[in-house]
ZAPA-748443 format. One record per residue: residue in one letter; x, y, z of N, C-alpha, C in turn. Coordinates in steps of 0.02 Angstrom, whole numbers, plus 50000, padded with zeros to 5 digits. Last residue first. Layout:
AXYZXYZXYZ...
This chain:
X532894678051485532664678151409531914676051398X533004681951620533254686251579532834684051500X532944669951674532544674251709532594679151654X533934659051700533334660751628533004665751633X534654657451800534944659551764534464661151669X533444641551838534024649551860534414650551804X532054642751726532534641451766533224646551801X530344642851724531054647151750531404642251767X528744645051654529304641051695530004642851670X527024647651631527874650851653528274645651679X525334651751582526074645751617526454649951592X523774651051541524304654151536524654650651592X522374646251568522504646951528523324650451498X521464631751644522174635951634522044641351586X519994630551739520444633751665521094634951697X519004617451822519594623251810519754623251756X518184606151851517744611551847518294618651847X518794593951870518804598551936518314606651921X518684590251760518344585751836518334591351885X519484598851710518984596951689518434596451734X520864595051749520784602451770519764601851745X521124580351672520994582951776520644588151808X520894582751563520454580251609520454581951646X522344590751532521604595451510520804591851574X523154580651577523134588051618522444592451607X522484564451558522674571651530522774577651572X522564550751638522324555651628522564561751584X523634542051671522804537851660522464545651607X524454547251753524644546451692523954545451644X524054557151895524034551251873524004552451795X525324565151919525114562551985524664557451937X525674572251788525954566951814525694565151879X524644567551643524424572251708524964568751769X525104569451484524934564351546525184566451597X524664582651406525264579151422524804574951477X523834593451339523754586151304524324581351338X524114604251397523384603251386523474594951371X525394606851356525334606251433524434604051440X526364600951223525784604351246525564601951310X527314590551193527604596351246526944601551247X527694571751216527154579251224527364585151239X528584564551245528774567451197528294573451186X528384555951356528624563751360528874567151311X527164551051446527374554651367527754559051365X526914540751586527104546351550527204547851487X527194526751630526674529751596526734536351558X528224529051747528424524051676527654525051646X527624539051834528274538551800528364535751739X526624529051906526524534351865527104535451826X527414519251955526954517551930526854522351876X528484525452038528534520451975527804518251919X528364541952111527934532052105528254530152040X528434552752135528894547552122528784541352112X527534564752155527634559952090527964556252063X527604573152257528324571752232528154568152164X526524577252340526474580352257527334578252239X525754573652468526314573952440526334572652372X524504576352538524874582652502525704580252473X523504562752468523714569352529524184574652485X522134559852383523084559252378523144566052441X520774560352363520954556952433521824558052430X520654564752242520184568252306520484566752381X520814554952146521204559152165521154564352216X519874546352147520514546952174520754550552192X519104552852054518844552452131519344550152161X519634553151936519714557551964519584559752042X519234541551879519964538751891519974546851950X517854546351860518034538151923518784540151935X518174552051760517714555751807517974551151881X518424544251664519044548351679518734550851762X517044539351647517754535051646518234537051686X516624550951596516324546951669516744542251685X517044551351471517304555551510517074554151581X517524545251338517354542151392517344545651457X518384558051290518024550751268518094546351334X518854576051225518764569851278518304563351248X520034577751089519404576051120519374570051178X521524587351184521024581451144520534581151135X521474605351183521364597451227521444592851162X523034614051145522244612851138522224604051155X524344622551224524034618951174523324618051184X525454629851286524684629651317524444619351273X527094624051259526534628451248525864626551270X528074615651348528314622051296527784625251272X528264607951483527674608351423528144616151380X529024600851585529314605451553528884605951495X528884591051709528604588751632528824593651566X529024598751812529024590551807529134588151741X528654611251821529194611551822529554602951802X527234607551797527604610851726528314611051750X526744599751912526884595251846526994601351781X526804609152012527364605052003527224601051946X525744617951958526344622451956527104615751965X524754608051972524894609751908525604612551877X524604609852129524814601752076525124605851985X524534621852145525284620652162525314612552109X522994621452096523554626552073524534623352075X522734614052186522414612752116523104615252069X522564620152311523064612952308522914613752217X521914629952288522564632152314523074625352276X520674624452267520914628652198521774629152202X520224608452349520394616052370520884620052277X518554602452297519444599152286519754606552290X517364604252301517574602652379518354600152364X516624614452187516924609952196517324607052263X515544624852162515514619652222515954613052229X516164635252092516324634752145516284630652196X516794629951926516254627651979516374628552024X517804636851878517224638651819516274634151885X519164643351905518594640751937518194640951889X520634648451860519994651351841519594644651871X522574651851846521974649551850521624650651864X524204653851786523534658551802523034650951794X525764648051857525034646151807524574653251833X527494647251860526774652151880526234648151833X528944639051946528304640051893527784642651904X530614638451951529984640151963529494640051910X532114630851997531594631951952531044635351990X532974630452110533214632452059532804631752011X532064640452235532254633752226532394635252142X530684648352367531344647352338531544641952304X529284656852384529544649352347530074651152346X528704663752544529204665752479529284657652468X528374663952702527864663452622528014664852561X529964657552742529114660252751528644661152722X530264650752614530714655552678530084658552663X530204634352545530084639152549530274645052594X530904626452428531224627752507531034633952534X530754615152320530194615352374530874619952440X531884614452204531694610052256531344614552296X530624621752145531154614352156531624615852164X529014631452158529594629752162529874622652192X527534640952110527984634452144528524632852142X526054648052115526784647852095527004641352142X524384654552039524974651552076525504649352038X523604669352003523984666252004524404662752049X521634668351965522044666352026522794665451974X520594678551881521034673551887521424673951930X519874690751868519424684351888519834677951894X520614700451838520594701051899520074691751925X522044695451736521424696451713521134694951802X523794696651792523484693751752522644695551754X525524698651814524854700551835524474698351778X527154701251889526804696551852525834698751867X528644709651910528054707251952527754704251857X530544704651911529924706351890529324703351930X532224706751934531774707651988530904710151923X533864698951910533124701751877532824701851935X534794699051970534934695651892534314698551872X535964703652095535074702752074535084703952001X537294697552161536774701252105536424699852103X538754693352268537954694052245537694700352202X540134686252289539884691052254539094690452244X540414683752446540384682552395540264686952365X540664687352618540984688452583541214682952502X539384689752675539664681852675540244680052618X539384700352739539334695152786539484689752762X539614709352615540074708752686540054704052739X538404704052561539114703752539539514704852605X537424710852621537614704752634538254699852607X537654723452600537584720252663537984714152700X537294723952462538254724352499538224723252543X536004720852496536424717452422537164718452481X535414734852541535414727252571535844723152554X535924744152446536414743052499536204737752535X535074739852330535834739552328536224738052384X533854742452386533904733752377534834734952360X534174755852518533744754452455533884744052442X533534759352704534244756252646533994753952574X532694760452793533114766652757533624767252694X531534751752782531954752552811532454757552755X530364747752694530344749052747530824752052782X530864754052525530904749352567530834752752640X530044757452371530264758852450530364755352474X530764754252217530414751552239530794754952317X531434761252108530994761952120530694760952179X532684754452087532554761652108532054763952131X532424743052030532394743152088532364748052142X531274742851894531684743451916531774746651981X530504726751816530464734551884531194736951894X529424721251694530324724351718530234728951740X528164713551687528334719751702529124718851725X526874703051611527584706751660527664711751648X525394693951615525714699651607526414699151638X524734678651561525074681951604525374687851572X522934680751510523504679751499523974681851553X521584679151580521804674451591522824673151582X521114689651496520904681451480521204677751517X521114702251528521674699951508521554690851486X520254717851534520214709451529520584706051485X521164726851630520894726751591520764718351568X521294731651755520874730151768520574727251698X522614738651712522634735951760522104727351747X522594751151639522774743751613522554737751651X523104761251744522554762151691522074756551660X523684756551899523714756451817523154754651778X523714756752028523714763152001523464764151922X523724742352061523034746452073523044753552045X524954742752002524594737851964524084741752004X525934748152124525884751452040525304748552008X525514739852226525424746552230525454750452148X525934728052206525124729352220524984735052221X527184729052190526644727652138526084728252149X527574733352325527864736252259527104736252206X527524719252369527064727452390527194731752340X528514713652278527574712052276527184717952325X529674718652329529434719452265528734718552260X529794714252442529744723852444529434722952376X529794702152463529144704452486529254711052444X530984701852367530374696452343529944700452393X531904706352501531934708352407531164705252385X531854695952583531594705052592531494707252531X532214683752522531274684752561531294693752564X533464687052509532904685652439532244686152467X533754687152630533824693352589533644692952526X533744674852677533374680352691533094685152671X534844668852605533944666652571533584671152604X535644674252638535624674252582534734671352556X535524668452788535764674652770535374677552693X535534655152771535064658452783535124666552766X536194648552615536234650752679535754654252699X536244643752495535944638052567535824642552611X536844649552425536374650452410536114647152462X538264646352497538024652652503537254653152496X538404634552420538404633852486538134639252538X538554635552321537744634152300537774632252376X539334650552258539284644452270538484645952283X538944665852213539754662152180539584651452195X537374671152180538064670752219538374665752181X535784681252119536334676952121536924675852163X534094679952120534694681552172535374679952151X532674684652048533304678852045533824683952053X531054686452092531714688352095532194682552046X529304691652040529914684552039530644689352042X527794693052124528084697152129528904689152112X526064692852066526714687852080527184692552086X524284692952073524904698752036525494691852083X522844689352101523234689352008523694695152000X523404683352241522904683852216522904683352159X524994683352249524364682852277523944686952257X526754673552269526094675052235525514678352270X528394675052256528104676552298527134678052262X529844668452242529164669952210528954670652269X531544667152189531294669252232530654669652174X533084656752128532284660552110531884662252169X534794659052176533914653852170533344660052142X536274653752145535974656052161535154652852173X537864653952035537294649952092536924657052108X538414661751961538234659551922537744654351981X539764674351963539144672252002538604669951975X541544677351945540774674551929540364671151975X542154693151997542234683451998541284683051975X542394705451994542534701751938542264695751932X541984712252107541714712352042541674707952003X542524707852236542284705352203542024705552155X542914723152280543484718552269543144712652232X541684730552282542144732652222542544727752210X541094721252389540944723052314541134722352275X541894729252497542234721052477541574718952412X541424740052488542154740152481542394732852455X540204738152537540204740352465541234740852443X540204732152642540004728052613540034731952540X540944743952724541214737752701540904732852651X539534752452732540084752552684540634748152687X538644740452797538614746552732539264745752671X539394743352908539294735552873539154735652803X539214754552949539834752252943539744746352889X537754756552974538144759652917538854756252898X537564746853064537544745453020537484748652963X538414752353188538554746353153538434744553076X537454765753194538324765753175538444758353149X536224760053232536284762053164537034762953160X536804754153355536394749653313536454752553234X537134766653419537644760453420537224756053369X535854770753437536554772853396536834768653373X535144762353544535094764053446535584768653412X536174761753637535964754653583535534759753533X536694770153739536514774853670536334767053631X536934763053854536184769753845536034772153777X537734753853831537314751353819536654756353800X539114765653715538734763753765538274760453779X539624766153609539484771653625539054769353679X540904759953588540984765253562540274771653597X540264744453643540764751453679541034758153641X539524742653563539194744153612539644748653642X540514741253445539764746753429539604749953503X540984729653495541574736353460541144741453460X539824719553528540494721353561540734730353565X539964718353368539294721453413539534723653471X541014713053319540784720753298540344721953334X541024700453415541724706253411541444714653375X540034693953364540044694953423540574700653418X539494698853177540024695553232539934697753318X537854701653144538584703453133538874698953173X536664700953153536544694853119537654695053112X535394709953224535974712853147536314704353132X534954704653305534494709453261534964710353201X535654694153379535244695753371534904698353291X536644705353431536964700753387536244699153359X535984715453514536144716953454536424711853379X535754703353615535174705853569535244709753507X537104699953639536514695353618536064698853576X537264711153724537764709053657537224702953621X536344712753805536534719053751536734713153687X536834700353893535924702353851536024703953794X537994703553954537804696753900537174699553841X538484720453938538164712053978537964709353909X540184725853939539614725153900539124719653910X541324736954029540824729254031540394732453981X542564742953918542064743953963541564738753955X543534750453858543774741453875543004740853950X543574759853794543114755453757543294748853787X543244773853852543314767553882543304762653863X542284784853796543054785353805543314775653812X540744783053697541334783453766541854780053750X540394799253572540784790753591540904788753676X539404808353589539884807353606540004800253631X538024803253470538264806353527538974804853544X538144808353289538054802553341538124804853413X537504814153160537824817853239537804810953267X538334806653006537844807353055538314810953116X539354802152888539434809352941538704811052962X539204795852796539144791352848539404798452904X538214794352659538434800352692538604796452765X538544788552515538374785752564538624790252613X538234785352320538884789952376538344786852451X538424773452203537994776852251538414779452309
């Protein structure tokens, strides 16, 4: 991609050994996220009067260094990284980011720039998916995808997802790729949720080296157990339990039985770790139908029961790991 960096800028000032106050330099440091020394180098090139110059000159520069030190990183492998999700309503917008270490993938920087990537894409999706013919069509519940490509997609700001990408290469001088960028959509009467492990979310984006989508369906609205929490339990017992297909229930037996063990479950706060010993050593894990596996918050139960009691359908699941995004 060519990059026209012959803008009119105003006449540079002469002086570049000229006071720059604290504030300026702060606030540009600030907004662009660069070195004290390049914000500095910007302000006196063209003055505190010209700061939006000086603001877009920086970060053309950064631009094109970040595509210079690119080229120098081609080669090396980039095999860390994380899954980006972003869900709402019945469309998902899933990245996977990659870099060289798992010290990089920590970084804010780097997890930022999976939250910009991951939002642009789900506006993205809300916008092609209300256009599409298909759209609205009754999908049962199944999950849909879609391979976007990134060309496509506007971004608020002048710079496409490539030159964000070298951006940030220049700042944290690794190699980064975007390994895949797909939206996800499903039948308009179904909710999809998502989740991620380790749990690190960046503002309303899942980050973490697995993820998992469920579509789900209410069948009783007067249920007082929230659909939201319903959803994320389910989304952590497929990344927990790794089910390989939907499958079909058991027959239920004794189901006022199960009904009791389920009033429990009304009262578990929000910690969904499922580390108890208790539960744990109950488990099956030779099950790999997600309908017939022991429900890991409680074992007592079936995944098909729980969702039962609660008056919910699954009917469609996803689970990712990094570097799976592709097959």
């Amino acid at each position: 991609m060519h990059l026209n960096y012959k803008r009119n800028f105003p006449a540079e000032v002469k002086n570049l050994d000229v006071n720059i106050s604290k504030e300026c330099l702060i606030k540009m440091r600030k907004e662009t996220g660069y070195s004290y020394a390049k914000c500095r180098k910007a302000l006196a090139k063209f003055g505190e009067q010209n700061y939006s110059e000086a603001l877009r000159w920086i970060k053309e520069v950064a631009v094109k260094e970040g595509w210079e030190k690119a080229a120098k990183l081609s080669d090396r492998n980039a095999s860390q990284g994380l899954c980006a999700l972003l869900t709402g309503k019945n469309i998902a917008a899933l990245i996977e980011l990659n870099c060289e270490t798992d010290f990089v993938a920590k970084n804010d920087e780097f997890r930022g720039l999976a939250h910009q990537l991951t939002t642009a894409l789900f506006k993205h999706a809300e916008n092609i998916l209300n256009s599409k013919s298909d759209y609205k069509t009754n999908f049962n519940g199944e999950l849909n995808s879609l391979e976007i490509s990134t060309n496509e997609i506007k971004l608020s700001s002048d710079h496409s997802f490539e030159e964000l990408i070298v951006t940030s290469i220049g700042k944290l001088g690794e190699k980064i790729s975007l390994n895949c960028a797909k939206i996800f959509y499903t039948s308009p009467e179904f909710n999809i949720f998502g989740h991620s492990h380790p749990n690190e979310k960046f503002g309303n984006v899942e980050m973490g080296r697995f993820i998992s989508i469920v579509t789900m369906k209410r069948r009783e609205e007067n249920s007082g157990f929230p659909i939201e929490k319903l959803g994320r339990q389910i989304c952590h017992h497929i990344i927990g339990m790794v089910p390989e297909t939907l499958g079909e229930p058991n027959e239920i037996e004794e189901l006022n039985e199960n009904k009791e063990i389920s009033e429990n479950e009304e009262k578990m706060d929000d910690d969904e770790s499922g580390d108890s010993s208790e539960n744990t050593t109950k488990i099956d894990e030779n099950e790999s139908q997600l309908m017939r596996q022991a429900f890991m918050l409680n074992p007592r139960q079936t995944v098909f029961e729980y969702l039962d009691y609660h008056g919910a359908d699954v009917k469609d699941f996803l689970r990712l790991e990094l570097g799976q995004s592709n097959e």
